[in-house]
SEKEBA-780005 format. One record per residue (C-alpha): x, y negated, z negated; residue number from 1; residue in three letters. Coordinates in steps of 0.1 Angstrom, whole numbers, plus 5000, padded with zeros to 4 digits. Layout:
// residues N
   xx   yy   zz pos code
    X    Y    Z NUM  ALA
...
END
This chain:
// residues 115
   xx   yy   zz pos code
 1074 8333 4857   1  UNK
 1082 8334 4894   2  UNK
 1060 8323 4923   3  UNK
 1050 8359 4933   4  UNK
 1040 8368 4898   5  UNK
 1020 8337 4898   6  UNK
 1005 8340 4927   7  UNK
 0991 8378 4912   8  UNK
 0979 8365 4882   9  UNK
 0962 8341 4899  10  UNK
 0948 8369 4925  11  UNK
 0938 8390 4896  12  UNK
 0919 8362 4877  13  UNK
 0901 8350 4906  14  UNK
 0892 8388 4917  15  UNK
 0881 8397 4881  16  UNK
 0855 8365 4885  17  UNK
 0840 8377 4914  18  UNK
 0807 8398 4914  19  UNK
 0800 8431 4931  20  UNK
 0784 8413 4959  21  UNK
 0815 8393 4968  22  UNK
 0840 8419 4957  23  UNK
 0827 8440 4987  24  UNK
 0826 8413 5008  25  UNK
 0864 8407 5001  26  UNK
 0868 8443 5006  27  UNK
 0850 8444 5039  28  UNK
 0873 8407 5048  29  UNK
 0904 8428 5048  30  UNK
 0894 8456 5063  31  UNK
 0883 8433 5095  32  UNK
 0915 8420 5092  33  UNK
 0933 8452 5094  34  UNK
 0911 8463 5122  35  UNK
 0919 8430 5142  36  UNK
 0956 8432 5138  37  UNK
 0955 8470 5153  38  UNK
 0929 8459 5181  39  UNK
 0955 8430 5189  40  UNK
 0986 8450 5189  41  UNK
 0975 8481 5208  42  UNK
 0957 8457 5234  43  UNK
 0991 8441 5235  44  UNK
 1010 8473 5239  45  UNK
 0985 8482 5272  46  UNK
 0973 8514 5250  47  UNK
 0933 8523 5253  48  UNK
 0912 8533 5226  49  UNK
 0916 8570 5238  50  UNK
 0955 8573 5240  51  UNK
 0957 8559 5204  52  UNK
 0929 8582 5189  53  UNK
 0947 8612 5206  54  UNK
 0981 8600 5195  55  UNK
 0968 8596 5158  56  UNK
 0947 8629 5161  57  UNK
 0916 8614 5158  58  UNK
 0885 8607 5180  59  UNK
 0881 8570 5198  60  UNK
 0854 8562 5183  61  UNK
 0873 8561 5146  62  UNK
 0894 8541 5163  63  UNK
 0863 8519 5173  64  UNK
 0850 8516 5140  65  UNK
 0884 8508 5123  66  UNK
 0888 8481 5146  67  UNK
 0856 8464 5141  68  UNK
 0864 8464 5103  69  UNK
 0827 8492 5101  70  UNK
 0853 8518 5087  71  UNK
 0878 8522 5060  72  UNK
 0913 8536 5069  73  UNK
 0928 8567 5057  74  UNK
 0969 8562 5051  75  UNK
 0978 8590 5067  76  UNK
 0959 8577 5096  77  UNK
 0971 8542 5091  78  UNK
 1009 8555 5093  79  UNK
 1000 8573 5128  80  UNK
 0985 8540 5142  81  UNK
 1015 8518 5130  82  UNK
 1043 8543 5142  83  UNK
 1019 8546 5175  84  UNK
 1021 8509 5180  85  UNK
 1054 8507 5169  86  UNK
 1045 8478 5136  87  UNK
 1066 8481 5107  88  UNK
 1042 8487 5074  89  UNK
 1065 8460 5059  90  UNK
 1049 8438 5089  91  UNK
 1015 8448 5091  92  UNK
 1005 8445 5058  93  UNK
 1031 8406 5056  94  UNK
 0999 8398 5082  95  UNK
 0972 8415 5057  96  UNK
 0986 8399 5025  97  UNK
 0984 8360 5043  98  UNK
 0944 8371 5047  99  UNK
 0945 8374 5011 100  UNK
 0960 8343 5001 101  UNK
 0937 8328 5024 102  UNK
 0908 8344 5011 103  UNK
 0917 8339 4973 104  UNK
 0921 8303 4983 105  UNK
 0890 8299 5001 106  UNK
 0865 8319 4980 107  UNK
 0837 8306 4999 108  UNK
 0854 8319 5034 109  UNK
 0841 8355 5024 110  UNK
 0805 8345 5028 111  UNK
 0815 8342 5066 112  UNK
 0825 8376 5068 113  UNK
 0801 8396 5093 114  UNK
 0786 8428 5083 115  UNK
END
């Protein structure tokens, strides 16, 4: 067995034992995460709110609410933001997937996450 098929078995072992409560709260971890890593880049890039939602097609406040993690993303959406930004998927979620091992290694962590 390699190390990446390990590592899923493991993921999907310790996701089955969590309950609904912290299987949304997991949810809700990464989808901060996401928003944090857009917020980060498009502040880094000197781009407002407003140019990206207009870019993406979208209003600023979706871009608001994905950012604070109070909003799911939509792929199409998501592909807009990253090509906006100019992030490789490949990249974006390399940064998304190191929340999860963090997570699945700190179970407890996902109690911090704010609502």
């Amino acid at each position: 067995m390699t190390e990446a098929q390990s590592f899923i078995d493991d993921a999907r072992q310790t996701l089955t034992n969590l309950d609904s409560t912290q299987h949304e709260k997991f949810n809700l971890a990464i989808e901060q995460r996401m928003g944090e890593l857009i917020k980060r880049r498009r502040l880094a890039a000197g781009m407002s709110r407003a140019e990206l939602a207009t870019y993406v097609g979208c209003k600023e406040s979706y871009i608001f609410t994905l950012e604070n993690g109070t909003d799911r993303f939509r792929a199409h959406q998501l592909s807009r933001i990253l090509y906006a930004l100019k992030i490789t998927p490949a990249s974006f979620f390399a940064e998304v997937f190191k929340h999860m091992t963090y997570l699945l290694g700190n179970p407890n962590s996902i109690y911090e996450v704010k609502k």
